[in-house]
N, C-alpha and C positions, 0 to 999 in steps of 0.2 A: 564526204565531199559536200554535204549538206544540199543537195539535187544536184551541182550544177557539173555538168557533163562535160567532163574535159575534151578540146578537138582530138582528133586520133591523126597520129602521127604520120606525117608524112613521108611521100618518098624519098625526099632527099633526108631527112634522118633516120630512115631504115639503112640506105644507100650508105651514110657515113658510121656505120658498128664498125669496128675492126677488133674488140672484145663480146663474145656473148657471156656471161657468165650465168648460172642459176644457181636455185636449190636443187636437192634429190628429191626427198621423201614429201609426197604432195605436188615435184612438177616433173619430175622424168617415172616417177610412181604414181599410182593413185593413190600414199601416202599410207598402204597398207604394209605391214610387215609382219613374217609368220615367222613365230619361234617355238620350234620343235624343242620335249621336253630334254633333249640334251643340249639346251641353248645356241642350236645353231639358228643362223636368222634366213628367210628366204625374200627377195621382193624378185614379181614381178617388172621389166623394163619393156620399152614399146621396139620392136624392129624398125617401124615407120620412123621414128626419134633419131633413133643411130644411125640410120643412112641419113637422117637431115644434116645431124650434124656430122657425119663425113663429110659432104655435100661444101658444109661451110670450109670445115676445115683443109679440104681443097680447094677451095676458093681464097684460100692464104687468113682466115679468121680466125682468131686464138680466142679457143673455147675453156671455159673452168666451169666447175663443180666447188658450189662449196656450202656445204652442210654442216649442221652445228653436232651429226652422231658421227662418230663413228664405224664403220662397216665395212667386213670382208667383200660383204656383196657390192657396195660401190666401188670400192677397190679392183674388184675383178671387172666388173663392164666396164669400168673406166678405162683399166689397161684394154681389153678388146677394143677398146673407142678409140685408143690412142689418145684419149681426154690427155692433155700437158698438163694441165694445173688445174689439182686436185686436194682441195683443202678440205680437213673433216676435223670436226672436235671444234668449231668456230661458230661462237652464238651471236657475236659481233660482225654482221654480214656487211654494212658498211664500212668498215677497217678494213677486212680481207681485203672487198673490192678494191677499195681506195689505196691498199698497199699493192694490191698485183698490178692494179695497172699503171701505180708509178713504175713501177720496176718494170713493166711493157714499155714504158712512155708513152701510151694513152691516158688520153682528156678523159676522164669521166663523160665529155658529154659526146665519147665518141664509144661507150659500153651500153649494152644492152644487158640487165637484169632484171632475171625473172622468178617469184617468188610465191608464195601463199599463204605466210605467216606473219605475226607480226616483228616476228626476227627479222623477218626481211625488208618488212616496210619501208625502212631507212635506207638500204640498197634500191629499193625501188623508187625510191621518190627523188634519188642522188643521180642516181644513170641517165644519161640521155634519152631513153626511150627505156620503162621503166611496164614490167608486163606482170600478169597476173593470170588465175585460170578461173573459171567460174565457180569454182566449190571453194576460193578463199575466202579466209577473215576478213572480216570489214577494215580493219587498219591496211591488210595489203591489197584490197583492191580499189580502194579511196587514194593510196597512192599511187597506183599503175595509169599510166597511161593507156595502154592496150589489153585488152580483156578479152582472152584465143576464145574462141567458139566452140573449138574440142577439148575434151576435159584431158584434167591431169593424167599422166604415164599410158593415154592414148590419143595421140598424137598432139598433143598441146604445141609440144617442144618441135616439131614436124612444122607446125604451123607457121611458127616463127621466123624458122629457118629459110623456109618458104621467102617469107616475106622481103625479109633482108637478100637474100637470092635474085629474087625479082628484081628489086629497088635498084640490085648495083647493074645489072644487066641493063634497064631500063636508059634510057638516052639523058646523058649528062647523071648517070650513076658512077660506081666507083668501080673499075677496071679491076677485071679478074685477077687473083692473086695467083703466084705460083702453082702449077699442079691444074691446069681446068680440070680434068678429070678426077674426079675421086680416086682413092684407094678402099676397095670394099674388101 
């Protein structure tokens, strides 16, 4: 970014996400994976995360996941999560986005993507509100606009959820979607 310190995003574009999309491994992880010598893979995910995104996703926001590995393990919390759209084997994190959310019929600059690599850079810098964690590459957090205070696969993704939560609640935010309540 060369110093100069982008503004940090406001409420009314927290308020108008109606896509959050991210990475896994590095933002719903601390980017760590344990593979036991009969190649099964383990990651840690954050509880405080999944209820964020309940949270949203009761509040009518269409959440994805999309990672450029493949994994059982995302697969599985994803279905616990009720994650809808769950993209994996994709290194091209700007296409997905830009294809899910035509097929949503969201504006790009109505998604939220959040990333840590430079896979994602381009997602990040594409979204409307475009986030990062503090232990990313320098390519994705020059392009994020927002930079969580809690690290990766502990409560980053919480943070976020938060935010946009807040925003739409807040006066001349964007009105509760279907479901106020969660399904936990």
């Amino acid at each position: 970014m060369d110093g100069v310190k982008k503004p940090a995003p406001s409420t009314a574009q927290w308020a108008r996400i109606r896509l959050f999309a991210m990475d896994v491994d590095g933002i719903l992880t601390d980017g760590t994976i344990l593979t036991s010598s009969d190649g099964t893979e383990t990651k840690r995910f954050s509880i405080i995360d999944g209820l964020g995104l309940t949270l949203l996703r009761g509040a009518g926001l269409e959440i994805a996941w999309i990672s450029g590995r493949l994994s059982a393990a995302t697969t599985v919390r994803a279905t616990e999560l009720k994650i809808a759209h769950v993209i994996q084997g994709r290194h091209d994190k700007l296409a997905a986005l830009t294809s899910l959310a035509a097929e949503l019929g969201i504006a790009l600059s109505d998604c939220a993507y959040m990333g840590d690599d430079y896979l994602d850079a381009a997602a990040i810098a594409a979204a409307g509100v475009g986030i990062s964690v503090p232990t990313a590459l320098p390519s994705a957090l020059a392009a994020a606009d927002y930079v969580t205070r809690r690290p990766a696969g502990l409560g980053a993704v919480r943070e976020v959820c938060d935010l946009i939560l807040r925003a739409r609640s807040a006066p001349g935010g964007k009105r509760r979607g279907p479901g106020n309540r969660p399904s936990t």
